[in-house]
N, C-alpha and C positions, 0 to 999 in steps of 0.2 A: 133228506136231512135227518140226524138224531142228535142227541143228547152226549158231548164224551164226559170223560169224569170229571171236569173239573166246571161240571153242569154249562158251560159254552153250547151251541148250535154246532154240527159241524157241518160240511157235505162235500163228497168225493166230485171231482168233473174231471174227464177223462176229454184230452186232445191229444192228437196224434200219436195214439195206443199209449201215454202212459199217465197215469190217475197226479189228479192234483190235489191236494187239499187243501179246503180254504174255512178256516175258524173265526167265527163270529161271537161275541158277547156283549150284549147289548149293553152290558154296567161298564166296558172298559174302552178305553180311548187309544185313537191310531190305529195307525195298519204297517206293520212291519214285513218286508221284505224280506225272506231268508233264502238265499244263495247256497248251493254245495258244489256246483263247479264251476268251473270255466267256462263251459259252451253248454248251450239248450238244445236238449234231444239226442238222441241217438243216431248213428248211421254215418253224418260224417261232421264229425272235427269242426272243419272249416266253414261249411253251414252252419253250425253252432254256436261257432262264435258269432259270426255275422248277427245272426237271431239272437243271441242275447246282448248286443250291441244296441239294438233295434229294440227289443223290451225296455233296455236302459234309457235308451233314449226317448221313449214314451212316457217312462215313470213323470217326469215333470209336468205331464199333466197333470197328474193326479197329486202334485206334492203335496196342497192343502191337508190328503189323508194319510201323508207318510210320515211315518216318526222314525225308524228308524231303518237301515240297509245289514243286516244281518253279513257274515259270510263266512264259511265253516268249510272244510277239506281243501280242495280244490279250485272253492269261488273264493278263499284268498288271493290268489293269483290276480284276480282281476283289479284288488287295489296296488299291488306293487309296480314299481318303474319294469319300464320292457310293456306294460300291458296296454294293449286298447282301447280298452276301457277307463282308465285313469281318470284323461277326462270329463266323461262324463258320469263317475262319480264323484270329483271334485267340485261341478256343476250343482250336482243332487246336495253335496254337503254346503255348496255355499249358499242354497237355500234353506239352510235348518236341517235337512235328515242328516242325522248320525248313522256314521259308518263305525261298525263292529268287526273286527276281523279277530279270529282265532287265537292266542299265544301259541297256542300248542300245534295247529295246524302249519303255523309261519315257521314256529321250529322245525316241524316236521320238512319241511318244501325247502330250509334253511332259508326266506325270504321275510327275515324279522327285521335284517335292518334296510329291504327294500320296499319295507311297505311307506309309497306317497301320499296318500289319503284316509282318513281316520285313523281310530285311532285300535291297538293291540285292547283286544277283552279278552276274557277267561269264560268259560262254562257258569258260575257260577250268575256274572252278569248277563249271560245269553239269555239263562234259563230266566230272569228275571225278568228281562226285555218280554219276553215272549207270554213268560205268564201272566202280562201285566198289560198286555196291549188289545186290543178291539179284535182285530182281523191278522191273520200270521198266511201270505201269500209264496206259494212255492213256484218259481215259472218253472 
């Protein structure tokens, strides 16, 4: 564990070769979920998705600590129609975590007017979410 700059706890944990990062601050509340693709892990695809289906669907244990579902590049996807996961971030969202998904990521994937759950943020409120929350969780 060290110290990053914005005086938070950090500590790296490494599962199936690749480093996680999980930030702590004991003055700040929640634990925020941040997403960046579609599928967990490397190697294949389809195992990835499966596995982050199964993360998702674990998350509600732990809802009491979630505040918000972060989603940035490619873990857009996961809230738009077509996706597998839908519903069970619809699930996540109808118990209180907010779902954040990219503007600019959805423009990017052109899937702005297929996002079905949560709601379109900007960078600016990411960066808020994130600076402002307890624990920021990358699966």
């Amino acid at each position: 564990m060290g110290n990053n700059s914005c005086g938070c706890q950090s500590r790296a944990t490494v599962a199936g070769g690749k480093k996680h990062q999980i930030s702590t601050d004991p003055g700040r509340t929640g634990t925020v979920i941040y997403i960046n693709s579609a599928v967990l892990g490397r190697g294949s695809d389809e195992l990835g998705t499966n596995l982050l289906g199964v993360y998702l669907d674990t998350l509600s244990n732990f809802a009491r600590d979630l505040s918000h579902i972060v989603l940035i590049n490619g873990g857009v996807k996961l809230a738009c129609r077509g996706s597998a996961s839908v519903e069970q971030l619809e699930n996540l969202a109808g118990i209180g975590i907010k779902i954040l998904s990219c503007g600019t990521c959805l423009n990017h994937f052109a899937l702005k007017d297929d996002l079905v759950v949560g709601e379109i943020s900007n960078m600016v409120e990411i960066q808020e979410t994130l600076l402002s929350c307890g624990k920021i969780l990358t699966p």
